[in-house]
PAVEXDO-776890 format. One record per atom (N, C-alpha, C): atom name; x, y, z. Coordinates in steps of 0.05 Angstrom, whole numbers, padded with zeros to 5 digits. Layout:
// PAVEXDO-776890
 zalo      X      Y      Z
   CA      X      Y      Z
...
//
This chain:
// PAVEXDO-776890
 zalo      X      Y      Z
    N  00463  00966  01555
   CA  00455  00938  01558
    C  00469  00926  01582
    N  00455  00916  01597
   CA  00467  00898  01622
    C  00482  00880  01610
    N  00505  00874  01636
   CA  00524  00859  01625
    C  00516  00825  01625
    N  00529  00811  01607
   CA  00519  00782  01602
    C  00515  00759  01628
    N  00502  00750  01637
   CA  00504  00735  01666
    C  00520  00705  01670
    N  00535  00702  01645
   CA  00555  00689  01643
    C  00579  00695  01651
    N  00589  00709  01648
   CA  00610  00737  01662
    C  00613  00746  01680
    N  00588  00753  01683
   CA  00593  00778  01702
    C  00570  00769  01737
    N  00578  00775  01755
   CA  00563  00773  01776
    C  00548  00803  01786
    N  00524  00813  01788
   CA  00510  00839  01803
    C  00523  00829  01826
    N  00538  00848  01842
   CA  00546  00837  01866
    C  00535  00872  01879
    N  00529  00869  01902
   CA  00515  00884  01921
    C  00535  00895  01946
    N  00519  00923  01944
   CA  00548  00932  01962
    C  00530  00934  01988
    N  00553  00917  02005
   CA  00537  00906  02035
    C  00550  00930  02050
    N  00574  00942  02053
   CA  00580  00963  02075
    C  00592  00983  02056
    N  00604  01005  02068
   CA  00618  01028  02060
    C  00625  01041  02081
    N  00656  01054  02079
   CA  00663  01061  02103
    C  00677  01089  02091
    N  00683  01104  02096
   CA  00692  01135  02090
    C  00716  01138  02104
    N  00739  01139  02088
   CA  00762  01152  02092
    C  00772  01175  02100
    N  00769  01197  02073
   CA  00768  01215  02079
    C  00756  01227  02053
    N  00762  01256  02040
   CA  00744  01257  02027
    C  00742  01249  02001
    N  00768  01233  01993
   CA  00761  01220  01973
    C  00775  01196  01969
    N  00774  01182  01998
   CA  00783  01153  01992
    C  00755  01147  02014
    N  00747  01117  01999
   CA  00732  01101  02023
    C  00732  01076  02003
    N  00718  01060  02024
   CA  00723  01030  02014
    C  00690  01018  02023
    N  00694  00997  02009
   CA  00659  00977  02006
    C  00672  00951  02013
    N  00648  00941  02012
   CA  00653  00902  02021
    C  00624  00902  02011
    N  00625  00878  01982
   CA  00607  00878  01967
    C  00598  00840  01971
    N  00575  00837  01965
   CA  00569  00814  01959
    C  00561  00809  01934
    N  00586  00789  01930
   CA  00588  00785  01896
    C  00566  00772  01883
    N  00541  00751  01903
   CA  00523  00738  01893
    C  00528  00710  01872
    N  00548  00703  01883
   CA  00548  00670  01876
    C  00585  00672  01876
    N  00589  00652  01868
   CA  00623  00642  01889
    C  00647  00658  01859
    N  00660  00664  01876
   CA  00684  00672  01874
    C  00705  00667  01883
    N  00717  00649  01867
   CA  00750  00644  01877
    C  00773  00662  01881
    N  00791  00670  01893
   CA  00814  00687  01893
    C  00832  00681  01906
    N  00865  00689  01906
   CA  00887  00690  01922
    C  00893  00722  01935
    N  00902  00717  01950
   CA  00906  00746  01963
    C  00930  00755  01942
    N  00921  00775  01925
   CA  00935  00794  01915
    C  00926  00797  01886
    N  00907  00785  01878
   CA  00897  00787  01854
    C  00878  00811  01855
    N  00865  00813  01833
   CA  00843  00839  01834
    C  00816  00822  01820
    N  00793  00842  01828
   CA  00773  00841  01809
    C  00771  00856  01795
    N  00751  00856  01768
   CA  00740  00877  01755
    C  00715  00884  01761
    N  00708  00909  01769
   CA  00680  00923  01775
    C  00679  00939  01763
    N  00652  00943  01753
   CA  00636  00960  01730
    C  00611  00970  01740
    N  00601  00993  01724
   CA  00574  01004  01728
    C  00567  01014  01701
    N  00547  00997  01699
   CA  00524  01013  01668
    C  00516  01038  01669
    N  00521  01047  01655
   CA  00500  01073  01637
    C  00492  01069  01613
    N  00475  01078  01609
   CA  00455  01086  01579
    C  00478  01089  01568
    N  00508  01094  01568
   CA  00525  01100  01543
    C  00540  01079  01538
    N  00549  01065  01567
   CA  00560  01041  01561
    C  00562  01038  01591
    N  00583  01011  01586
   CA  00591  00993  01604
    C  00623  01001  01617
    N  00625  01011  01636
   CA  00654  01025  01653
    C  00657  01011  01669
    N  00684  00996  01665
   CA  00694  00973  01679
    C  00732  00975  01683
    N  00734  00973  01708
   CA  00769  00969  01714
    C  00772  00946  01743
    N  00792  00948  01743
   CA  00805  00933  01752
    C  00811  00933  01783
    N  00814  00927  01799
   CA  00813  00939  01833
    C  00828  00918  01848
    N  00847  00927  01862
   CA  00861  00894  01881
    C  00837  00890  01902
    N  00837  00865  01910
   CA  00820  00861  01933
    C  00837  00865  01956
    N  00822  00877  01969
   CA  00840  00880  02004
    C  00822  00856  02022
    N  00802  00845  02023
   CA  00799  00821  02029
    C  00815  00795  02026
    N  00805  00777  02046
   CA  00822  00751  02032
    C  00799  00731  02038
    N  00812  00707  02017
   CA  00794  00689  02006
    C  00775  00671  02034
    N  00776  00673  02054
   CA  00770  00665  02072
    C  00739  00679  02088
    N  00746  00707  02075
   CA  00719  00726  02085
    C  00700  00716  02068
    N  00671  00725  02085
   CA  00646  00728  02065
    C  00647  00744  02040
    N  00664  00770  02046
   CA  00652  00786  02019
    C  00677  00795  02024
    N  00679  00813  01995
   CA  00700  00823  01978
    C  00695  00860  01981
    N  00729  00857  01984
   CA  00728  00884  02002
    C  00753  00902  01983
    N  00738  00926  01982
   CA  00758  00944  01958
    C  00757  00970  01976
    N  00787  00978  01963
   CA  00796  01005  01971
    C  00799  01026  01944
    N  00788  01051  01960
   CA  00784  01065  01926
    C  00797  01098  01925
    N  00812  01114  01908
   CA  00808  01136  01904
    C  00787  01145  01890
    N  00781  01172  01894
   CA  00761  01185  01873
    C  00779  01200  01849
    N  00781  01192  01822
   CA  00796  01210  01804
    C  00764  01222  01800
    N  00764  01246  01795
   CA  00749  01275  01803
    C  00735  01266  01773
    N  00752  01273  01751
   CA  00749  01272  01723
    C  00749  01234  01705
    N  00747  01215  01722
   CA  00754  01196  01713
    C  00720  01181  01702
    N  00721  01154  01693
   CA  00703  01143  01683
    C  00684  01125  01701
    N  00701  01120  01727
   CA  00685  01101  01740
    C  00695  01114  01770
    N  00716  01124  01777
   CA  00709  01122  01809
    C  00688  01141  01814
    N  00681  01153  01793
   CA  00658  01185  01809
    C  00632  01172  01811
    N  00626  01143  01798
   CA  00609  01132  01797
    C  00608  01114  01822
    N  00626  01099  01824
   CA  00628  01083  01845
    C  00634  01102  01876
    N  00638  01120  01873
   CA  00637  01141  01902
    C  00608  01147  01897
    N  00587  01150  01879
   CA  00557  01156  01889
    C  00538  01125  01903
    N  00558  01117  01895
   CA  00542  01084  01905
    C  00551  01083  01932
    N  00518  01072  01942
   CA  00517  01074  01969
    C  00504  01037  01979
    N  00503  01031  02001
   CA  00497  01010  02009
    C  00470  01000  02000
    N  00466  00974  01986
   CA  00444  00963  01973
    C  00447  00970  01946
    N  00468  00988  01933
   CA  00464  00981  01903
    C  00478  00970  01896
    N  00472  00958  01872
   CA  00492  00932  01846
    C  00508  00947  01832
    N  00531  00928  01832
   CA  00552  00939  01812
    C  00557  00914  01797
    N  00564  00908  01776
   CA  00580  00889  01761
    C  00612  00883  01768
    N  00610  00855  01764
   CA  00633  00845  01767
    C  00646  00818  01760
    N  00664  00814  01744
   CA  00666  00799  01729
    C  00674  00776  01749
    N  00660  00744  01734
   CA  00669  00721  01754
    C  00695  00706  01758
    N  00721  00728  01746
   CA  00736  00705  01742
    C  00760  00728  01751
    N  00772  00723  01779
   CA  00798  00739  01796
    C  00818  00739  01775
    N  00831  00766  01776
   CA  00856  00765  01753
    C  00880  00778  01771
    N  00909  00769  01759
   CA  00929  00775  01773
    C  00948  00754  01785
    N  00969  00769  01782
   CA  00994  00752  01799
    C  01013  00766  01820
    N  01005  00789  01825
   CA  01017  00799  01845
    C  01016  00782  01877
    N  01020  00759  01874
   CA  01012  00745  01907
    C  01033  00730  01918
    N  01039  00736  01938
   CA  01060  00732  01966
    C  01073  00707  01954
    N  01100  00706  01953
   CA  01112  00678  01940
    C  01130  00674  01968
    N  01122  00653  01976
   CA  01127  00640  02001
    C  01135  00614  02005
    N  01140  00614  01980
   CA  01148  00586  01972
    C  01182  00579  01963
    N  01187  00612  01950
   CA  01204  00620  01939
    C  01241  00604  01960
    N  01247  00604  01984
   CA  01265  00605  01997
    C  01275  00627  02009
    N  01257  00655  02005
   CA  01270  00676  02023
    C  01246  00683  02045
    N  01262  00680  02069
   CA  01254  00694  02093
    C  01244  00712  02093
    N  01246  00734  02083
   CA  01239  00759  02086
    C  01227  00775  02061
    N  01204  00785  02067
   CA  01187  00799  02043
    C  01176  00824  02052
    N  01193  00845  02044
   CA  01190  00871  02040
    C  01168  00879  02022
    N  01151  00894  02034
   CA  01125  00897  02018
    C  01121  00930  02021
    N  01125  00954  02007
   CA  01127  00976  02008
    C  01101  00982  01991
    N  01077  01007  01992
   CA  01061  01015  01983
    C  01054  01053  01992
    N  01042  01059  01975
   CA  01025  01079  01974
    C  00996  01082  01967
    N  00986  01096  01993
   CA  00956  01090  01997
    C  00933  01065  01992
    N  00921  01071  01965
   CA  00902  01043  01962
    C  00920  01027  01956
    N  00953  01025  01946
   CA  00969  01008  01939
    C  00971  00993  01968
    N  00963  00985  01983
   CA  00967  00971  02009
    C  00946  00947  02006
    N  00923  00956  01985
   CA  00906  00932  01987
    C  00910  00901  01983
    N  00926  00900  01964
   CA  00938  00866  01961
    C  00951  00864  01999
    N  00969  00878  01997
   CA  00988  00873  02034
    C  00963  00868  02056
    N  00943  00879  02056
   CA  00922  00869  02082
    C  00918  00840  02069
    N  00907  00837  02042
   CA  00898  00815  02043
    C  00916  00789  02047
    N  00943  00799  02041
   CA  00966  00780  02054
    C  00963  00775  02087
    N  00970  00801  02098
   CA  00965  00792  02133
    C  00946  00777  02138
    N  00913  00790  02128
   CA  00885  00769  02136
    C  00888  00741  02129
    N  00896  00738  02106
   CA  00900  00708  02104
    C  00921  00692  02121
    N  00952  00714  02126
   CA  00957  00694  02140
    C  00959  00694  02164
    N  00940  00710  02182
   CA  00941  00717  02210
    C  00908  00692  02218
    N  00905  00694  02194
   CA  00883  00669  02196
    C  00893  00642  02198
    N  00909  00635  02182
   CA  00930  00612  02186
    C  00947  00608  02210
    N  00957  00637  02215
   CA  00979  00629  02244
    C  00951  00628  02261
    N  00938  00632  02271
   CA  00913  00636  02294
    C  00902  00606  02296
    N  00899  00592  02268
   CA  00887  00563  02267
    C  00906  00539  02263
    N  00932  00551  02268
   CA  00963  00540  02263
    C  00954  00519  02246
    N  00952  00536  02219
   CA  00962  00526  02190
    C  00982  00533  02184
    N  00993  00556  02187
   CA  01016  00567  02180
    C  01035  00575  02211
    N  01063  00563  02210
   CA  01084  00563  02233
    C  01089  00597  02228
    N  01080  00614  02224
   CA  01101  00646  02212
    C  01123  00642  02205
    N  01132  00619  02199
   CA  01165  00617  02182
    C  01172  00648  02168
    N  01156  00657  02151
   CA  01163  00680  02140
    C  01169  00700  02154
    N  01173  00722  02146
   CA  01164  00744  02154
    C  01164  00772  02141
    N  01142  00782  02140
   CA  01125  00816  02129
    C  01134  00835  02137
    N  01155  00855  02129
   CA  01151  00880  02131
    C  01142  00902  02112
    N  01119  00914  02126
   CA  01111  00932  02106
    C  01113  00962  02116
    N  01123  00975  02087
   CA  01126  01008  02093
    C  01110  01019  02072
    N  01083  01034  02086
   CA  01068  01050  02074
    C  01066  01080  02069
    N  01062  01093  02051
   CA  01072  01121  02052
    C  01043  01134  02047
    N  01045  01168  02054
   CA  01016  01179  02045
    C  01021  01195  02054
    N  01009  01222  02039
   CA  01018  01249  02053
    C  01003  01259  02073
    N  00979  01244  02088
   CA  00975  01250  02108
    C  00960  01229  02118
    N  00965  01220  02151
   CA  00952  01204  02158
    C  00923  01193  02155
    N  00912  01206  02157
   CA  00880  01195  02155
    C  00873  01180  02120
    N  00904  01182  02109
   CA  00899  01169  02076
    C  00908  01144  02082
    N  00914  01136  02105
   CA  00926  01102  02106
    C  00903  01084  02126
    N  00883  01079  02103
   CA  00862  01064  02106
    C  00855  01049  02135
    N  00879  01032  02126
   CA  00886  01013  02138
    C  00914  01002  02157
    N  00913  01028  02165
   CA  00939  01025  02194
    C  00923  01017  02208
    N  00905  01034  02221
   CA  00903  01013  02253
    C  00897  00978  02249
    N  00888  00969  02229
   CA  00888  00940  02234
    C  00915  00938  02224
    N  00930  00941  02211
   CA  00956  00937  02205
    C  00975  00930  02228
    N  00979  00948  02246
   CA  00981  00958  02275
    C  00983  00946  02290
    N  00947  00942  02294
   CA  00948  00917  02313
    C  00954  00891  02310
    N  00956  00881  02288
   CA  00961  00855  02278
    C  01005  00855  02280
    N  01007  00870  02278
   CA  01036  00868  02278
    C  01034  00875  02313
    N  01032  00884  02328
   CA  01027  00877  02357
    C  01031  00855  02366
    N  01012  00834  02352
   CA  01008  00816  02367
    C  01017  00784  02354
    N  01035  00788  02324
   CA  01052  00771  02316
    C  01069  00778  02314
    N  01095  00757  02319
   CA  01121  00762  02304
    C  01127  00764  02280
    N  01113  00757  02267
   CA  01123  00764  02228
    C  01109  00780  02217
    N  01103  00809  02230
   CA  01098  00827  02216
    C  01111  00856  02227
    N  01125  00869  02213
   CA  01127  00885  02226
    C  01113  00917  02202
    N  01105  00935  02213
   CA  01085  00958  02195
    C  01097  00976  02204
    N  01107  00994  02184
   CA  01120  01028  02186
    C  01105  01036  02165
    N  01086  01058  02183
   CA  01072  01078  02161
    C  01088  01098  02161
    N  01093  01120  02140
   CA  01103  01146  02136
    C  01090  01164  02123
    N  01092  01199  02137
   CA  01072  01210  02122
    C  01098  01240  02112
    N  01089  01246  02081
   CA  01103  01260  02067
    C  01099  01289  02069
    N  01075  01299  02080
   CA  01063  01321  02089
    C  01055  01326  02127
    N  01078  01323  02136
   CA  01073  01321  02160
    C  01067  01354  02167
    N  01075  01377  02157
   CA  01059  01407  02158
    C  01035  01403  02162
    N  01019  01389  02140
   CA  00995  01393  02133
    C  00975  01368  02161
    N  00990  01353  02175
   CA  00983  01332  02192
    C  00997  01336  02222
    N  00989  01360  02231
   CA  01002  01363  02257
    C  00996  01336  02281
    N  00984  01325  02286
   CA  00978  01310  02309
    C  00990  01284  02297
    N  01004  01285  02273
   CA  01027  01260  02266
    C  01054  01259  02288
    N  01058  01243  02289
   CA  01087  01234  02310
    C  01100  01212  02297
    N  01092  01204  02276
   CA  01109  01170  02276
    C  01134  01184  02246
    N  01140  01167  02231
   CA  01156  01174  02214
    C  01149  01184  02194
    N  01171  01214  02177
   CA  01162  01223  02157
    C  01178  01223  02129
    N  01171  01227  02116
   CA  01186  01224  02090
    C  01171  01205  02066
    N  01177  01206  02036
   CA  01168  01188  02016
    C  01181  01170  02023
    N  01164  01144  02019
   CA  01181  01107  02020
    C  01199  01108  02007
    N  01201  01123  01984
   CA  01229  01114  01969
    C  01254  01133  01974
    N  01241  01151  01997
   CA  01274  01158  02009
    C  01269  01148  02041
    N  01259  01135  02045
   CA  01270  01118  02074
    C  01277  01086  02071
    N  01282  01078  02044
   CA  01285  01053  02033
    C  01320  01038  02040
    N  01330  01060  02042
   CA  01368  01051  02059
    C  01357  01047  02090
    N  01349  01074  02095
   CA  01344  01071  02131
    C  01326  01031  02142
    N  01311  01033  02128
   CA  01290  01009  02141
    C  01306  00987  02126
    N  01320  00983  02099
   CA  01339  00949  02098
    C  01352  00949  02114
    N  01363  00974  02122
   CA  01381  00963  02139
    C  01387  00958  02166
    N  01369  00976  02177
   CA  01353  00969  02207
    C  01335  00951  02212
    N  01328  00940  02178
   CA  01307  00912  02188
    C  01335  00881  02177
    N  01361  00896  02175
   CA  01386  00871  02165
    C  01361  00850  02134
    N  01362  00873  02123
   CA  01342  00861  02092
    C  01365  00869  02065
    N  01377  00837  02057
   CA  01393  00839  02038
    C  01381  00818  02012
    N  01388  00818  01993
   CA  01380  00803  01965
    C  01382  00780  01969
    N  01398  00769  01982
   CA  01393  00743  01988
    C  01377  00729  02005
    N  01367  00753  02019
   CA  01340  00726  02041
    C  01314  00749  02033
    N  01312  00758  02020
   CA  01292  00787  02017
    C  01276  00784  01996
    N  01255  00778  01985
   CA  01242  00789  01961
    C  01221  00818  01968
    N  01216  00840  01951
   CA  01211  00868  01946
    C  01184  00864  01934
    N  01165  00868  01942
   CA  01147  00885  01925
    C  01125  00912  01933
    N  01125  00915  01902
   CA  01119  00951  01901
    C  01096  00950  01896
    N  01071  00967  01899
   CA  01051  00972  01893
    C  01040  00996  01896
    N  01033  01008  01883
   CA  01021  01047  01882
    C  01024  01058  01857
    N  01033  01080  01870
   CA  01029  01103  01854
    C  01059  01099  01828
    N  01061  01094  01804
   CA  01077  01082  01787
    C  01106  01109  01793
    N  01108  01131  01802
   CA  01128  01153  01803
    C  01140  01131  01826
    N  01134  01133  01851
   CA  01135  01109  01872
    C  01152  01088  01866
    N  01141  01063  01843
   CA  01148  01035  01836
    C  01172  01045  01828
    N  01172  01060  01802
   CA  01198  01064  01783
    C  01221  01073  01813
    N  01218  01100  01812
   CA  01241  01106  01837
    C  01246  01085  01860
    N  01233  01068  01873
   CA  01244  01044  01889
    C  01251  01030  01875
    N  01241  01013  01848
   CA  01264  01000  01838
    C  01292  01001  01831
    N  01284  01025  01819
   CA  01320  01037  01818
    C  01344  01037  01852
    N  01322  01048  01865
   CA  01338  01043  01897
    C  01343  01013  01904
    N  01327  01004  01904
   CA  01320  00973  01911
    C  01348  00953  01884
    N  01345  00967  01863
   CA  01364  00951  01840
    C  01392  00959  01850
    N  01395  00977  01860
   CA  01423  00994  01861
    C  01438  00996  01892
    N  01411  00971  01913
   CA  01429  00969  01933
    C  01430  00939  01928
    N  01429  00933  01905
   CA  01440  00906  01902
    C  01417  00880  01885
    N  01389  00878  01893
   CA  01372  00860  01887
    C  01375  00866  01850
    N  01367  00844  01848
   CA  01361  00831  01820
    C  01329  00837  01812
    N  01327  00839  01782
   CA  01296  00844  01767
    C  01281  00818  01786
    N  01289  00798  01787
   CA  01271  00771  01796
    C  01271  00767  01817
    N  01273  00786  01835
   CA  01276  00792  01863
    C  01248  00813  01868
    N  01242  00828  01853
   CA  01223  00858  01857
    C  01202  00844  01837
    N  01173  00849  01853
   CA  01148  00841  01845
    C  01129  00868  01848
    N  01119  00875  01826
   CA  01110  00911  01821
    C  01081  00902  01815
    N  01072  00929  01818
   CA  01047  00923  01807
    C  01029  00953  01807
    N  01037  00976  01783
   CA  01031  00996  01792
    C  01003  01018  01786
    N  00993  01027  01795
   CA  00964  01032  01789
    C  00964  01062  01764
    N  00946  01068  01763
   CA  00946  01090  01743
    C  00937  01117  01769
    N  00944  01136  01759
   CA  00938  01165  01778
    C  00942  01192  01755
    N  00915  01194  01770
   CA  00910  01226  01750
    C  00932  01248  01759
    N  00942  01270  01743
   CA  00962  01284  01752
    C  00952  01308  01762
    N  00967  01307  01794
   CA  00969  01318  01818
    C  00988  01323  01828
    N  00992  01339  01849
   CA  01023  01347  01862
    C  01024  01318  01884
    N  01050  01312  01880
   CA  01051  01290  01903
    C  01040  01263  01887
    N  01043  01247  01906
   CA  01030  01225  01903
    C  01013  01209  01923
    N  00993  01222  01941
   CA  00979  01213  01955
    C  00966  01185  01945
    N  00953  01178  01937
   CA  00939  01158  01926
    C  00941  01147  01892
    N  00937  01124  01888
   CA  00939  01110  01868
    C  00926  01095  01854
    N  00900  01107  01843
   CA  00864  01092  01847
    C  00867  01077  01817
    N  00857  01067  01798
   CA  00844  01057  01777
    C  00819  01071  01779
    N  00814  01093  01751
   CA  00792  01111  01752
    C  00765  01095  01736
//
């Protein structure tokens, strides 16, 4: 049974872009308004004759765009991404009308500095932080008082979606600065930039970016092996529970931790 039209919006998938072979991302049109903050998620679903398969997804959009833009793994054996990887441009998916979440940039807080660490689709809340506020510094709503550093991890480059706009946007402002790292640099010969898991280059970058508990808030997002082990690093060079803002996805078991999808 289709889902109730009180709830839920048919929102229409306007692009699709291919990662690699089992990450890519859409930019859907939700078909009537949707409110959000950069770092919340939606819920998207797809019917079958058996039921109704619905999770959860951060938006990597921000509230300022036309449409709503998701980043996805494929879990192989899961309930919904094998469904949503056959969907192609022009078909409907469900989606509920009402943004959920609190994972979003506290900038209000009194610290300067916001360390934002991820793995793979765990990066999607962090773009929609930059878009929103590289939209603000550009229309000087926002002075960049803050400032973004983000360290993304993946075991091989072509899994980080979203470096080159990352990239260039830290180019061309001062309050961002982007370190991608890749964990399989064997397997990624034409890599040059830095290697290793985020949660063992987490001493090297506080302290070459001078990031202490007192002007710093942390947050984690990925793959949950990921969250747990930086918190402990992150707790144990000093920061407090109310300092670190998590938010960790579910992942089918695999070697590594490349990606971090909701299946």
């Amino acid at each position: 049974m289709p889902p109730s039209s009180d709830k839920f919006y048919s929102a229409r998938i306007v692009e699709r872009r291919e990662i690699s072979n089992d990450l890519w991302a859409i930019r859907v049109d939700p078909g009537g308004e949707f409110a959000y903050r950069s770092g919340q998620y939606a819920t998207l679903g797809v019917v079958t004759p058996e039921k109704h398969h619905e999770r959860p997804y951060s938006i990597v959009s921000a509230p300022h765009e036309k449409y709503l833009e998701f980043f996805f793994e494929l879990v192989p054996h899961g309930q919904l991404t094998p469904r949503l990887h056959r969907a192609q441009v022009g078909d409907q998916i469900s989606m509920r009308k009402v943004a959920r979440g609190s994972f979003t940039l506290d900038l209000s807080g009194g610290r300067d500095n916001h360390l934002l660490i991820a793995t793979v689709t765990g990066v999607a809340p962090y773009v929609s932080y930059v878009r929103s506020l590289y939209q603000e510094w550009k229309t000087a709503q926002w002075s960049g008082a803050r400032r973004l550093f983000i360290l993304e991890g993946a075991s091989r480059s072509w899994e980080m979606g979203y470096s080159d706009e990352l990239q260039k946007v830290a180019s061309e402002v001062p309050w961002l600065t982007y370190i991608p790292t890749v964990s399989r640099p064997w397997e990624d010969e034409a890599w040059h930039g830095e290697t290793g898991r985020v949660d063992d280059l987490i001493r090297k970058y506080t302290d070459m970016w001078g990031l202490r508990p007192a002007d710093t808030k942390v947050y984690l997002c990925g793959h949950p092996e990921m969250v747990e082990n930086t918190r402990g690093i992150i707790r144990r060079r000093g920061w407090m529970e109310s300092s670190i803002q998590a938010e960790a996805y579910f992942v089918p078991p695999r070697q590594g931790y490349a990606g971090e999808p909701e299946d």
